[in-house]
C-alpha positions as CSV (number, residue, x, y, z in Angstrom):
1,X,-0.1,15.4,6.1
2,X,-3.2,14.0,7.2
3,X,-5.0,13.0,3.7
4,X,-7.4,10.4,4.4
5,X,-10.0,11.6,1.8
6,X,-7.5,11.2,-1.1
7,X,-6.2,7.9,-0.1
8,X,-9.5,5.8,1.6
9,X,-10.6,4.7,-1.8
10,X,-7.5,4.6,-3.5
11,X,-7.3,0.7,-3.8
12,X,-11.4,1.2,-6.3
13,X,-9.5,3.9,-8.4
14,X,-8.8,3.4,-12.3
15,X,-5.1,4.0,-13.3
16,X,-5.4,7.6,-14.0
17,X,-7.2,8.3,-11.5
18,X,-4.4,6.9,-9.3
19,X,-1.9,8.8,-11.3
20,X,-3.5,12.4,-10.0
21,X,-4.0,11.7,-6.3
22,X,-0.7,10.3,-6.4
23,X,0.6,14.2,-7.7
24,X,-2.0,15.4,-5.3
25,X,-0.1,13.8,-2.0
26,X,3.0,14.6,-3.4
27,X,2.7,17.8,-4.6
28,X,-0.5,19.9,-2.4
29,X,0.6,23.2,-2.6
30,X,1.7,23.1,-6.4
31,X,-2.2,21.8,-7.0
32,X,-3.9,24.6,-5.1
33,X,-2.2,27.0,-7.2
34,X,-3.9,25.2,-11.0
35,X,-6.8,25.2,-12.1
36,X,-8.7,22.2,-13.0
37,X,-7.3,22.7,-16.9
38,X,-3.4,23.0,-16.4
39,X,-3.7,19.8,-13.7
40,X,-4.8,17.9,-16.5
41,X,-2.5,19.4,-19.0
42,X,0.2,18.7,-16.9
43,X,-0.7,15.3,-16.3
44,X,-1.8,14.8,-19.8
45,X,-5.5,13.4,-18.8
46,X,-8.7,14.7,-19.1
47,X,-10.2,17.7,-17.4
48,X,-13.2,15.6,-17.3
49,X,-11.7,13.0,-15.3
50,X,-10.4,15.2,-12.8
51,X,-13.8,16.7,-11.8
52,X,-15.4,12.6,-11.8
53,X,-12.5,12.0,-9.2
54,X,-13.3,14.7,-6.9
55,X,-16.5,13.7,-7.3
56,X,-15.7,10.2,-6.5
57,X,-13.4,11.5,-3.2
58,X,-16.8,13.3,-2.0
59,X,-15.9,16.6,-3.3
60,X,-18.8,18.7,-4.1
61,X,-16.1,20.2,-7.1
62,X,-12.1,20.8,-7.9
63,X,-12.7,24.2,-5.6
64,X,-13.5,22.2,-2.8
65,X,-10.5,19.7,-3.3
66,X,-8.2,22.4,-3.1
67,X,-9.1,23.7,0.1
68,X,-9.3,20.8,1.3
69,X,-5.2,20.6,0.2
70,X,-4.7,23.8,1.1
71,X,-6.1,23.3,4.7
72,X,-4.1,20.3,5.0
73,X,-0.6,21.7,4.2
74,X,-0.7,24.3,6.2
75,X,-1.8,22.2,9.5
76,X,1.9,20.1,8.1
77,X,3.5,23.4,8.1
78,X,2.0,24.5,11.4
79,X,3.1,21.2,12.9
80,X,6.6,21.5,11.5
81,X,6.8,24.9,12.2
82,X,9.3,25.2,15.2
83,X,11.5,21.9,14.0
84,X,15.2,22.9,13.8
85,X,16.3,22.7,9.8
86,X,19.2,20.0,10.9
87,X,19.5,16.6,9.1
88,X,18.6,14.7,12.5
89,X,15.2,16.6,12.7
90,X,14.4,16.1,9.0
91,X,15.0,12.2,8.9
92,X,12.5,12.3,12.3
93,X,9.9,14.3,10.2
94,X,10.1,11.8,7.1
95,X,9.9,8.9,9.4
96,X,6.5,10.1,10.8
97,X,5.6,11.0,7.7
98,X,5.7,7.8,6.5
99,X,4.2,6.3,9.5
100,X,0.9,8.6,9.4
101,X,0.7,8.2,6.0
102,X,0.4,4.5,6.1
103,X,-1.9,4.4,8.6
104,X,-4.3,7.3,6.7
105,X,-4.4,4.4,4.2
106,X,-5.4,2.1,6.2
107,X,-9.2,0.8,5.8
108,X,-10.4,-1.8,8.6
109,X,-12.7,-3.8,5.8
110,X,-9.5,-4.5,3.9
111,X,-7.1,-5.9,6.9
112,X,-10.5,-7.7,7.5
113,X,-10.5,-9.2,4.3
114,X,-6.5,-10.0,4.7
115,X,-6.9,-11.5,7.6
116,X,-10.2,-13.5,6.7
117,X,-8.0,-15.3,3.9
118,X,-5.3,-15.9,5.6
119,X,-7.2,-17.7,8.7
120,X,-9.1,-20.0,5.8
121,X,-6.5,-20.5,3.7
122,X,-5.0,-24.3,4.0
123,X,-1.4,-23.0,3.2
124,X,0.0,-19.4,3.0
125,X,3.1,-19.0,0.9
126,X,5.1,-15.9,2.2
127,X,7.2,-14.3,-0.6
128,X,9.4,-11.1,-0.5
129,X,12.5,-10.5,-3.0
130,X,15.3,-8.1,-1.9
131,X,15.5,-5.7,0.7
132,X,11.5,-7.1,1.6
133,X,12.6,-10.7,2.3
134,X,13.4,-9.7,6.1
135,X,9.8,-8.5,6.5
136,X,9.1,-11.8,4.8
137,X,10.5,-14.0,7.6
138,X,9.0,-11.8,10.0
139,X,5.2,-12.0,9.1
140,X,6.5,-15.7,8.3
141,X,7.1,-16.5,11.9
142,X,4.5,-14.5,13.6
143,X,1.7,-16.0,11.8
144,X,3.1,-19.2,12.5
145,X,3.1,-18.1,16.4
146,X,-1.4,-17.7,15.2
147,X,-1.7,-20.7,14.6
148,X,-1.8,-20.1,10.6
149,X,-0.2,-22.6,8.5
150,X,2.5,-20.5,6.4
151,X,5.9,-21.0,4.2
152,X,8.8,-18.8,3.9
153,X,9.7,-18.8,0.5
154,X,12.6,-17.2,-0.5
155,X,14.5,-19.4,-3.1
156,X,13.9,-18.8,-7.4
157,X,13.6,-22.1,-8.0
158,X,10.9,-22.9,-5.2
159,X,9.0,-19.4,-6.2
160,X,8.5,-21.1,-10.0
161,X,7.8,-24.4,-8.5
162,X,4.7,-23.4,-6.5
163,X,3.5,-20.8,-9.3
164,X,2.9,-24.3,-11.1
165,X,1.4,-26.1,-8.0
166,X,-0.7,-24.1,-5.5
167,X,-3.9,-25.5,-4.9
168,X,-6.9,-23.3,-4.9
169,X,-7.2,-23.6,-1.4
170,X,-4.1,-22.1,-0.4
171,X,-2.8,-18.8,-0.7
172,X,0.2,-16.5,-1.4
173,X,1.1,-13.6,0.0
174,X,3.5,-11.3,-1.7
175,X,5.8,-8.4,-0.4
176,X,6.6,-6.1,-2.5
177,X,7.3,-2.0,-2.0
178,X,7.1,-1.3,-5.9
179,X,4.6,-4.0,-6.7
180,X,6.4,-4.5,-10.3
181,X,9.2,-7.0,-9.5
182,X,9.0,-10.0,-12.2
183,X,9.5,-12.4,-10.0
184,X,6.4,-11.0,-7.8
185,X,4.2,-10.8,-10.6
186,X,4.8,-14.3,-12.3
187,X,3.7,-15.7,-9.2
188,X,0.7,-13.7,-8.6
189,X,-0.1,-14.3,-11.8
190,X,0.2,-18.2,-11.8
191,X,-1.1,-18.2,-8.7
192,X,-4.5,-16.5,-9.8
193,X,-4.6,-18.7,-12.8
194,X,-4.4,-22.0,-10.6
195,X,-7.6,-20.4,-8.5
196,X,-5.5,-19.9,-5.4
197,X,-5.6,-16.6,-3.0
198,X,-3.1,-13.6,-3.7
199,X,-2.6,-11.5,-1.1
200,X,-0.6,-8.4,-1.6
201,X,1.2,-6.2,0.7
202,X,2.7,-3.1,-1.5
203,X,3.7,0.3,-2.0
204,X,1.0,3.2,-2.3
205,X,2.1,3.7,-6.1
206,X,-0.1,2.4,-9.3
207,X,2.0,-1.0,-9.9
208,X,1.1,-3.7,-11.5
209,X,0.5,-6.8,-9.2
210,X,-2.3,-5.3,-7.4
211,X,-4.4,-6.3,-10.5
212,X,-4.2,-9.8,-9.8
213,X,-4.8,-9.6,-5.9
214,X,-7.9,-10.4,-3.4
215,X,-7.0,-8.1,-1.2
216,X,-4.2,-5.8,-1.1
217,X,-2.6,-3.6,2.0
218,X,-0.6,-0.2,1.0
219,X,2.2,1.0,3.0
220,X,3.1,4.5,2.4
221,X,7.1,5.6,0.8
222,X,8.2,8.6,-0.6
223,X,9.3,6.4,-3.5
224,X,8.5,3.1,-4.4
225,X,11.2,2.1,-7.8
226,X,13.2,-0.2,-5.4
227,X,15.1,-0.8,-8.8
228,X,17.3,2.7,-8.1
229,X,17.6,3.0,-4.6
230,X,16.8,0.0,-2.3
231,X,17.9,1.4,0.7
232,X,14.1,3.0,0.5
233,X,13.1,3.0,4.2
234,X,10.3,0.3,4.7
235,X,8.6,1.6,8.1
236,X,5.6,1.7,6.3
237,X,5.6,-1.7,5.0
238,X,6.5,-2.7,8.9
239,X,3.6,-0.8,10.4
240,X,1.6,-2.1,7.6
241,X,2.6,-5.6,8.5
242,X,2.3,-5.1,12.3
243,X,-1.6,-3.5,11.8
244,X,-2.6,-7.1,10.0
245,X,-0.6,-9.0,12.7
246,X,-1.9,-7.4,15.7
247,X,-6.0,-7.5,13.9
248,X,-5.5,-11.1,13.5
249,X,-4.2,-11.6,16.5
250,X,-7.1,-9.4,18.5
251,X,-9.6,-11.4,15.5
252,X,-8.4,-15.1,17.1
253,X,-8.6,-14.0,20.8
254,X,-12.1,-13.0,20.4
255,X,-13.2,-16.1,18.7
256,X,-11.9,-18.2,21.3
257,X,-13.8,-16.6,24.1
């Protein structure tokens, strides 16, 4: 579902207003049926801060919003509408799901920004935990094909050894789908009190790490709490990856002409 006007401005949303256009994506046609009053009831918040969100998505009010929902579910189920209800066509509709998704979050200011740090940074430390550390090794190695000066780092002790020792003129960029992985966010948080870059590639949820980023990148899952089911497909976080790759990439070819 095509939902760019929920998710462009995601990433300059408070908590709460993350938590409803989180429901919103997930759940369209169960908002167009509430009003303004039992959304917020059953998201415990605020009717007012419902109305400053749509606001703040360039809604002229709530009725607007909904439409807006409405229009954009049925387009899905137009789209959908002569797919076979088999188990092979629904993992191909999930799939491209995710995949459009992630790129309707996509905003060309912040893979700028990514990409900007990255280029200037002296070092970039590339860290990933679980099933994220092959995605790890993978940006690892292709922004070493750039030209960009970056370490793998995949080992406990070495992630609490450069917590303590980046220099503000380095970086660190962290994978993580849920964005709430200890590990993940003792770094970032070490790493932002030493001065140095974060860089954050994570799920499109409200976790915690994104608070002590630069610049962060989302890739789009249908759930992001890794901690129950890690065999969560990740072809958002690879499309996500590939968009900053292949931007740099066009970025460095320019400036060399």
């Amino acid at each position: 579902m095509k939902l760019e006007r929920l998710t462009g401005s995601y990433g300059q949303l408070s908590s709460l207003e993350k938590k409803v256009v989180e429901f919103m994506a997930s759940s369209p046609e169960e908002v167009v049926k509430m009003t303004a009053r039992e959304l917020s009831e059953k998201l415990f918040i605020s009717k007012t801060t419902i109305i400053n969100l749509c606001k703040k998505l360039g809604f002229e009010g709530y009725t607007e919003l909904k439409y807006y929902l409405k229009s954009a579910s049925e387009d899905e189920k137009k789209a959908w509408k002569e797919i076979e209800e088999v188990s092979f066509s629904e993992i191909l509709r999930d799939l491209r799901e995710e995949a459009e998704k992630t790129l309707d979050l996509q905003k060309e200011e912040n893979v700028s920004k990514m990409s900007e740090l990255l280029q200037s940074a002296r070092t970039v430390y590339v860290v990933a935990r679980g099933a994220s550390k092959p995605f790890g090794s993978y940006l690892n190695t292709r922004l070493a094909m750039l030209k960009i000066r970056t370490i793998f780092v995949d080992d406990f002790n070495l992630i609490d050894n450069i917590k303590d020792h980046i220099e503000p003129d380095e970086a660190v960029l962290l994978l993580s789908l849920s964005g709430n992985t200890k590990r993940i966010l003792d770094i970032a948080k070490g790493a932002r009190i030493r001065g140095a870059k974060v860089l954050v590639i994570t799920g499109f949820s409200d976790n915690k790490v994104e608070k002590y980023a630069d610049s962060v990148m989302y890739a789009y899952a249908k759930t992001t709490d890794t901690e129950v089911n890690d065999l969560i497909s990740r072809v958002g976080m690879h499309l996500t990856l590939q968009i900053l790759l292949t931007y740099t990439q066009k970025l460095l070819e320019k400036r060399r002409v």
